[in-house]
N, C-alpha and C positions, 0 to 999 in steps of 0.2 A: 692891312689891306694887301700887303702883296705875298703876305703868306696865305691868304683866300684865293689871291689870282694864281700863287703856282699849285695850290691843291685843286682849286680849278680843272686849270691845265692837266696837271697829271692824273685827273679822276674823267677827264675825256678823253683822254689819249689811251688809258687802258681800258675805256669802252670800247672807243672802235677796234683794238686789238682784240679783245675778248669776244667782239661780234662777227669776226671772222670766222672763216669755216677752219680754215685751216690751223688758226688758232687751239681751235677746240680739239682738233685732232693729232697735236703736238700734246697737250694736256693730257688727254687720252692714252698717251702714248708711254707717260711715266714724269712729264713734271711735277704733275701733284707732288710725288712720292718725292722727288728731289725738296721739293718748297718745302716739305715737312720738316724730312732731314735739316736742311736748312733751319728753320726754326727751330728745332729741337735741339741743337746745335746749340743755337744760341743762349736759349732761353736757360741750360743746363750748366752753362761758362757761368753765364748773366749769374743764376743761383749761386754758384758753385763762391763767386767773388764776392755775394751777399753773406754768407756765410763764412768764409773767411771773414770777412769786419767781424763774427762775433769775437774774436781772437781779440783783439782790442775792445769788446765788449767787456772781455773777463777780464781782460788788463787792469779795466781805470775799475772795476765793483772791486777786485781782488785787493787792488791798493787803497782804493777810495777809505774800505774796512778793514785795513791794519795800519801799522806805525809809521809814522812818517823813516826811519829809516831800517826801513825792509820796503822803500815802494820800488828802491833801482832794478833788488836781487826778484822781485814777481813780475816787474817788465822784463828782464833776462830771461824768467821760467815760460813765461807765455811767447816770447820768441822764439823760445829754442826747442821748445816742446811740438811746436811745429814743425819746425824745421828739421828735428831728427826725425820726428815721425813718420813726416811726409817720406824723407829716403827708405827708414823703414815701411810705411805702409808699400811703396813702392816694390822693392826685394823683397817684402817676405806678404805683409798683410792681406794686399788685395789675392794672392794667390790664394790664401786659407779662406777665403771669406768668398772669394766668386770664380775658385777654379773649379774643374771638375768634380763632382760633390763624392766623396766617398762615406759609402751607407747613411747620406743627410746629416754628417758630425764635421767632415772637415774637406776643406777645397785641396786640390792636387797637382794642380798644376799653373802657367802663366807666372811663376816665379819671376822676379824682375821687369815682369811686363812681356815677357816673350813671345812674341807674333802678334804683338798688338795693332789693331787699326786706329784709324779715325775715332771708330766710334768706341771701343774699349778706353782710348785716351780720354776720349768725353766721360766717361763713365767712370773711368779712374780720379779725372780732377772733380768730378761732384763730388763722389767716396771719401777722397782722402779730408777732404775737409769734416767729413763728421766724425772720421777718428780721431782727427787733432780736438774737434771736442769734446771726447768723450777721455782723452789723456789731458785736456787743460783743468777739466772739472775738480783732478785731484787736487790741484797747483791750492787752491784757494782752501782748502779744508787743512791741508800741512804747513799752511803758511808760519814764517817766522821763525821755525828751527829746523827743516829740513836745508843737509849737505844737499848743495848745488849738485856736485856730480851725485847722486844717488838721485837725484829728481831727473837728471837725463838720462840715466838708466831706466827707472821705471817708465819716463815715458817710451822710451822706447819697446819694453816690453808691452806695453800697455795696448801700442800702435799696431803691434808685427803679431801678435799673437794672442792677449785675453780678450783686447774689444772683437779683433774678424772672428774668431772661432766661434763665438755665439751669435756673433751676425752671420754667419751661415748656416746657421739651423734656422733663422727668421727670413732671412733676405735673399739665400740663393737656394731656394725651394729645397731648406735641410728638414731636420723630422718636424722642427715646432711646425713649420711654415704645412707640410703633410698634413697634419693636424686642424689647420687651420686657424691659428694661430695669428691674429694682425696688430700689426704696430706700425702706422703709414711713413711716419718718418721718425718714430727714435726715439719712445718716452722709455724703454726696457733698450734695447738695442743699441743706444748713444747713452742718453742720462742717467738713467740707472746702473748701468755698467760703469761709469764714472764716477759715479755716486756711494756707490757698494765698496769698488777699491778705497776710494776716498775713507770710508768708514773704518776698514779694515788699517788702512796706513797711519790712520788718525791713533787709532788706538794702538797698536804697536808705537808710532813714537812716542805717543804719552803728551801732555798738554804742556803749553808755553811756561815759562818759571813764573809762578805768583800766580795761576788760575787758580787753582782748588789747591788752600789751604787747608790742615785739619786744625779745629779748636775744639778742646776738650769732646775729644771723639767724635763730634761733627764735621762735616764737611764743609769750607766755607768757601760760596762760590764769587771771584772778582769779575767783574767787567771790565773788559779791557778795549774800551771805546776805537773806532777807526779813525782818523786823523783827518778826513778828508769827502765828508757827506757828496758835496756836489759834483765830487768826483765820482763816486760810487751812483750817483744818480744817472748822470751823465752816459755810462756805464751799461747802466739798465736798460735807457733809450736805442742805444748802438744795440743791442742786445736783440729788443723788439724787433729794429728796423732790419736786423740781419734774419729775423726769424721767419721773416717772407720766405727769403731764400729757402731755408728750413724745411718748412711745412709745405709751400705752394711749388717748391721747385723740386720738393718730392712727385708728383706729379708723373714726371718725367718725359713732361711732351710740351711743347711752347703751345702748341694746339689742343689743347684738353681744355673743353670748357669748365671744370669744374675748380680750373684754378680760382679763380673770385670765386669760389664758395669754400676750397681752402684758407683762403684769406680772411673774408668774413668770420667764418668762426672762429679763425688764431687770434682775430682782432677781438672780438668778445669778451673770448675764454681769458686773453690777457686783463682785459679791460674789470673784468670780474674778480679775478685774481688778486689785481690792486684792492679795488673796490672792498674784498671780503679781508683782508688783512687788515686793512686800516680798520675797520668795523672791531674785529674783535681783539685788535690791540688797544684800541680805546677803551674798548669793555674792560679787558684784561687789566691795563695798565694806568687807565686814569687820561689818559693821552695821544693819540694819533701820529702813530711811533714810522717815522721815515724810514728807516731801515725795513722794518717789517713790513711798510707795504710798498718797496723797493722790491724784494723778497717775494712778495705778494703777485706783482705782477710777472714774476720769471717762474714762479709755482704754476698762474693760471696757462704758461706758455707751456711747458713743459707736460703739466694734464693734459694740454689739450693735442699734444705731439701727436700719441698717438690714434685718437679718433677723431682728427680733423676733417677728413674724406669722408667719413659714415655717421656724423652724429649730424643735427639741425643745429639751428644758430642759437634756439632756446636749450636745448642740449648741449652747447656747449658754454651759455652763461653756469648752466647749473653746475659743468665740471672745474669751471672756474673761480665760481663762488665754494666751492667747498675746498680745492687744491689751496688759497688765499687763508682759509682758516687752516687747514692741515699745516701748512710749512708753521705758522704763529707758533700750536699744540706742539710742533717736532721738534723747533728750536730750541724751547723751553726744555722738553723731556730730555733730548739727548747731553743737555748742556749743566740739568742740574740735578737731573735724575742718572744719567749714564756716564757722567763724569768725563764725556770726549769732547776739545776743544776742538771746533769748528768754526774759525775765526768769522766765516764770511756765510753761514749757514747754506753749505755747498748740498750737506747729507739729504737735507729737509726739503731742499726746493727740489734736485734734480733725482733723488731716490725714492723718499718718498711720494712724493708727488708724481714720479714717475710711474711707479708703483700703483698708485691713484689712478691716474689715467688712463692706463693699460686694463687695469679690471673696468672702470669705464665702460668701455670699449664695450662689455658682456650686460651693461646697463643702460646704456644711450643710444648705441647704432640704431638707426632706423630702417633699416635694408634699400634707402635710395639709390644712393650710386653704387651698392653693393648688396644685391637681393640675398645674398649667402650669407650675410652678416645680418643677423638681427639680434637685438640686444632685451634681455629681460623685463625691458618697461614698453619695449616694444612688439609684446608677445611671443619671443623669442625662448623662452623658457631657458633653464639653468645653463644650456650645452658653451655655446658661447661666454658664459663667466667663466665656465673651470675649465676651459681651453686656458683661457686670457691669465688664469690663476697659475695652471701648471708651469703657463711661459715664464712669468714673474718669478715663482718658484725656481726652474731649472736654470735662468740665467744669476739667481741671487745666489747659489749654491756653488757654481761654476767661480763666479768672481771670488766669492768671499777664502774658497780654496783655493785658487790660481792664485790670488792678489797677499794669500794670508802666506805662502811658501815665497812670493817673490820679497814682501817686506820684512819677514821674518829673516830670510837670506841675507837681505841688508844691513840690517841690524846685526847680525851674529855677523857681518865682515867690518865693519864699524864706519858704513858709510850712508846712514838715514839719518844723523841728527848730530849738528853742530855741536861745538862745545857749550858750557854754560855760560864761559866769557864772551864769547862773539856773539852769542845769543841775547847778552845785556849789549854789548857795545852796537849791535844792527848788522844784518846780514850785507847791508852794501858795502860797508869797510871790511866785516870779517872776511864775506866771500869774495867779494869785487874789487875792494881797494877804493870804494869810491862815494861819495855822498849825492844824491840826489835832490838835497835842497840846500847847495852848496851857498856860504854865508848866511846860512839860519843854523840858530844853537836849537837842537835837538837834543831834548831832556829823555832819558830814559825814565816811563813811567808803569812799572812793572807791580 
């Protein structure tokens, strides 16, 4: 009741002020234009801190699916992987990625942040948040024998220079973006870029001891279970709930109505994502495999990055229900077809699936909130796919060389991958000095 009476009151009191003349002629004058700012303002912090929680999204799925001791050394990786980033995107990232464009390849200036306002600050704390997750992406794919300091190296690289320099050719009108090129908030741009290095690092280190055995000239592949479902569940949730931020706070206006149809669709495409995992893991496997439609639902987020803004809400069940089967098919292939350990199937949900949803884009767009975007089922004919294809292309080509010279570096200086023995003993003793489930005996089960 007295929350009625003071809405009440406050929805009279800005009537009679809005019935003024003079009112009206103060508005007129440039409030609107401040209330925007104002809101935009907000609504960009608001995101910017939604997204950051996916940081702890990746935390608890990264630990939830590996060893109970390596869960210390992956909360250490996804703390610090931000935290170096963020300095680096600072000094170097955001300048390559939205300074001065030279010939739509690489940003030039704003180093440090230099002459920043208000509104560049606003715009830098939204940014830095999706490089830190396009650097946390690898954490979870190298897990369990990458050296600690080699993992704050690459993030660092990762931050200052491979993810902004192809987010400049998308995001700060580089050639793709010329082209026409769209990714709304970051299936190629964020995940795939994380995803691709992930690949690349995966396979230079080489897989955990006791994955892929050879027996009598076969390859025999172990599972090597995660110690902690409801943690990796839990995980997936914070994930979702940070992906608001993501996709609707891509937007970039507290005043955009098309936020709730952002939303809508991420809500879907996720929901569908689950939905189709669980389906054809039960086909698959006999069973309604939790992990996979954990998996499931961060595949359908992911597809649905980037044509959240231009696709329909039936358009984006559909990019949902197929992203749900792909990660299952990718898991599978890369794990025992391609021989690269992907403890937490990092590759599958944000590469491929990224990958997926980006070509999307030249198959679902409807030309609503974007008449220049029409997509192939939408009468749009082929132009819009092999835009969407050449992006996918030139950003997978850019990672896989940038990322294959930085880990390759690594390696040949002997700091990507622990010894054998700290490798059985757990990275929280070997690299931290410390146990994480301290008074529980912790079997190595290799």
């Amino acid at each position: 009741m007295r929350r009625k009476t003071i809405v009440g009151i406050g929805g009279a009191a800005l009537m009679l002020l809005m019935s003024g003349p003079l009112f009206a002629e103060e508005m007129a004058a440039g409030d609107v234009l401040r209330f925007e700012q104002a809101f935009d303002m907000i609504w960009l912090v608001l995101a910017a801190a939604l997204v950051f929680l996916m940081q702890a999204g990746f935390a608890m799925v990264e630990t939830g699916l590996t060893r109970a001791k390596n869960a210390g050394n992956i909360m250490m990786k996804n703390l610090m992987d931000f935290s170096v980033g963020a300095m680096a995107y600072w000094a170097v990232g955001w300048a390559l990625m939205y300074g001065a464009s030279a010939a739509g390849i690489i940003g030039t200036d704003q180093f440090f942040l230099r002459g920043a306002d208000g509104i560049v600050y606003r715009d830098w704390m939204f940014q830095v948040v999706f490089a830190a997750t396009a650097a946390t992406i690898v954490s979870g794919a190298m897990a369990e024998r990458t050296k600690y300091t080699g993992y704050i190296l690459y993030s660092v690289v990762i931050s200052a220079i491979i993810y902004p320099i192809s987010g400049h050719w998308i995001w700060n009108g580089g050639w793709l973006a010329e082209l026409g090129f769209h990714d709304f908030a970051g299936s190629t741009v964020v995940h795939s870029v994380g995803a691709w290095a992930a690949l690349v690092g995966a396979w230079i280190l080489g897989p955990r001891k006791g994955k892929y055995v050879r027996l009598n000239g076969e390859i025999s592949v172990k599972a090597i279970p995660g110690h902690n479902m409801p943690l990796a569940a839990l995980g997936v949730f914070l994930l979702w709930f940070g992906w608001y931020g993501f996709n609707a706070g891509s937007t970039l206006s507290g005043t955009d109505p098309t936020i709730a149809h952002v939303a809508v669709t991420t809500t879907l495409a996720a929901s569908a994502g689950a939905f189709g995992a669980m389906i054809v893991s039960w086909l698959g496997f006999g069973k309604p495999d939790l992990s996979m439609s954990l998996n499931g639902a961060l595949a359908g987020l992911v597809g649905i990055t980037a044509g959240t803004w231009v696709v329909s809400p039936l358009g984006s069940i559909f990019i949902g229900l197929i992203a749900g089967g792909l990660v299952v098919g990718s898991v599978e292939f890369i794990d025992k077809v391609m021989h690269i350990d992907d403890p937490v199937g990092a590759v599958s949900v944000h590469g491929v699936c990224g990958a997926w949803g980006t070509l999307a884009v030249g198959l679902f767009a409807d030309g609503v909130n974007a008449p220049e975007i029409v997509g192939l089922f939408y009468g749009g004919g082929v132009h819009q796919l092999l835009v969407q294809l050449l992006g996918v292309g030139a950003v997978l080509a850019w990672v896989l060389v940038s990322a294959g010279l930085l880990f390759g570096l690594l390696k040949v200086l002997g700091l990507l991958r622990v010894s054998e023995k700290e490798e059985l003993m757990g990275l929280d003793i070997g690299e931290h000095g410390m146990e994480s489930y301290s008074g529980f005996q912790i079997f190595s089960n290799m």
